[in-house]
C-alpha positions in Angstrom: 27.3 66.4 -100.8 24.2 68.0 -103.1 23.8 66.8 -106.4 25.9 70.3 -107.9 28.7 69.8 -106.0 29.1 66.6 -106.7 28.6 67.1 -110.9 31.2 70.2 -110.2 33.7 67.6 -108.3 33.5 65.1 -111.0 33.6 67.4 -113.9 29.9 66.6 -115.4 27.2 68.5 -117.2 23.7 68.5 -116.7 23.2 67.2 -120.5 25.6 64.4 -119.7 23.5 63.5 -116.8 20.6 63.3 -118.7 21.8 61.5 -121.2 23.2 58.8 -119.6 20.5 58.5 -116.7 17.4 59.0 -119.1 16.2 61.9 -116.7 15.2 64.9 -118.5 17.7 67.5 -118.3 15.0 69.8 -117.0 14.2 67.4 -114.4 17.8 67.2 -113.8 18.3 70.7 -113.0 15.3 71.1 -110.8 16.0 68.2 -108.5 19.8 70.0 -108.4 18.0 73.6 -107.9 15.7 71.6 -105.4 12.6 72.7 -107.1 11.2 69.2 -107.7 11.6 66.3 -105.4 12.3 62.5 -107.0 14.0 60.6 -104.9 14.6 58.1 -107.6 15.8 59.9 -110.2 18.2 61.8 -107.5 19.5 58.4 -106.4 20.3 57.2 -110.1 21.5 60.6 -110.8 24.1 61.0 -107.7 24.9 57.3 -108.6 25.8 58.3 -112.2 27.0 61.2 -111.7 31.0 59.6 -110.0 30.5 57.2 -113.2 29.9 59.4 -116.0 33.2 61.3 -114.5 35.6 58.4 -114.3 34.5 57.1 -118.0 35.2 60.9 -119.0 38.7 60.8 -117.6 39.4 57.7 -118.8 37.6 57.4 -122.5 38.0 61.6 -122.7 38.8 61.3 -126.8 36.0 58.6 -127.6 33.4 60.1 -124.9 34.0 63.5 -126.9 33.4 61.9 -130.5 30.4 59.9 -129.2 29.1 63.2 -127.9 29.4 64.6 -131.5 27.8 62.2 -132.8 24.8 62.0 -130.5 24.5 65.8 -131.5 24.8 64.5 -135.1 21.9 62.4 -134.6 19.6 64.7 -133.1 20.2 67.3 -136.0 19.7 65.2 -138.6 16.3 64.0 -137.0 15.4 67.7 -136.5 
């Protein structure tokens, strides 16, 4: 299964992806376009990707306030 499917399947953004992997989103969607080739990063991300989902399902309310306030954060460092 390619990296899309897989995000699609478990219900995951790129942005979450990047977040919680510490791969640039960028980089995220070009290894998932196949543009750029890491195989590192596309092991972590394809290893992430089933986890971020589960905590999503599970922690759904709290991952959605910590995701404001992430977006909080960056703002006010803007």
């Amino acid at each position: 299964m390619d990296i899309r499917e897989l995000r699609e399947k478990h219900g995951v953004s790129l942005g979450e992806i990047a977040r919680m992997t510490g791969v640039p989103r960028p980089s995220v969607q070009a290894i998932e376009n196949g543009q750029y080739r890491a195989p590192d990063n596309e092991a972590r991300i394809k290893t992430a990707i089933p986890l971020i989902g589960a905590l999503k399902k599970r922690h759904e309310g709290e991952w959605k306030r910590l995701a404001r306030e992430l977006q909080q954060s960056k703002s006010r460092k803007r």
